[in-house]
N, C-alpha and C positions, 0 to 999 in steps of 0.2 A: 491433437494435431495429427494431420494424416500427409499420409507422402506417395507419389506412382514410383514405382517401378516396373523394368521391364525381365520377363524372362523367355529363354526358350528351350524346348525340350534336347536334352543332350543326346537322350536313345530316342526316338521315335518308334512305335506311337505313346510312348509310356512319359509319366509324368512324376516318375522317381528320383531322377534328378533333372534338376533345373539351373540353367547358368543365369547369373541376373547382373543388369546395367543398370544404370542412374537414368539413361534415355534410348529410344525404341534404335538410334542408330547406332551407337554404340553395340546394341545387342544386336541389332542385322550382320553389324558389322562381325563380329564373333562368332556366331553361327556360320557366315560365309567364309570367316575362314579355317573353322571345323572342318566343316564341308570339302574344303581346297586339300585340307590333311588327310582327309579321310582317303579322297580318291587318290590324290598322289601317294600312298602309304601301301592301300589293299584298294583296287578296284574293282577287285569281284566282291568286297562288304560294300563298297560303294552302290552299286548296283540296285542293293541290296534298300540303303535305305531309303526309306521313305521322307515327305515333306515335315519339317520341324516345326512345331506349333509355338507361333509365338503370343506371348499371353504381357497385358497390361493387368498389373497387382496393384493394392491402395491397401498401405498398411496405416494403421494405428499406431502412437508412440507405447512400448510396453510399458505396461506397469509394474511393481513390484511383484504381484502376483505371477502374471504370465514371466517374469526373468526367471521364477524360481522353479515353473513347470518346464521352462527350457532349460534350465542348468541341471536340472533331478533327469531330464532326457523322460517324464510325463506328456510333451506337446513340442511340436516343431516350432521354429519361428512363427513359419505358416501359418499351421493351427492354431497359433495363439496370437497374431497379429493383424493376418490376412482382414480385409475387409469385404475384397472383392476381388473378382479375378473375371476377365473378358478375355475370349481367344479372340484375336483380334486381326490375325492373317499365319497364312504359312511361306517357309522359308524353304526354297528348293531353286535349285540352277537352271 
């Protein structure tokens, strides 16, 4: 069985961490209001960052295999689910 989800980049341009939703508004929606913290908190790192890349993922259901390469901390979710990942827009004000 396979499933989308949606994620986008929390540091731009980097793809080290990712926040992820069940659907692409929910994650706009998240991102836009990172975005609103950000600037209202430090506007000179505001400045600073760049457009968030928002990415559609199509995972796999794990098997027992990949559960144990993720619990050993061997392979991420990611890497051991992921089927597919498309950037599929950016997220900026």
């Amino acid at each position: 069985m396979e499933f989308t989800l949606w994620a986008y980049q929390v540091t731009p341009p980097y793809d080290d961490t990712l926040y992820f939703a069940e659907n692409e508004a929910d994650c706009r929606r998240a991102a836009l209001e990172q975005r609103a913290e950000l600037k209202a908190n430090d506007p000179e790192d505001y400045e600073e960052l760049g457009a968030m890349a928002l990415y559609e993922f199509v995972f796999r259901s794990m098997g027992a295999a990949d559960l144990v390469a993720v619990l050993n901390d061997d392979a991420s979710i990611i890497e051991a689910c992921a089927v597919e990942r498309k950037l599929v827009g950016l997220i900026a004000d």
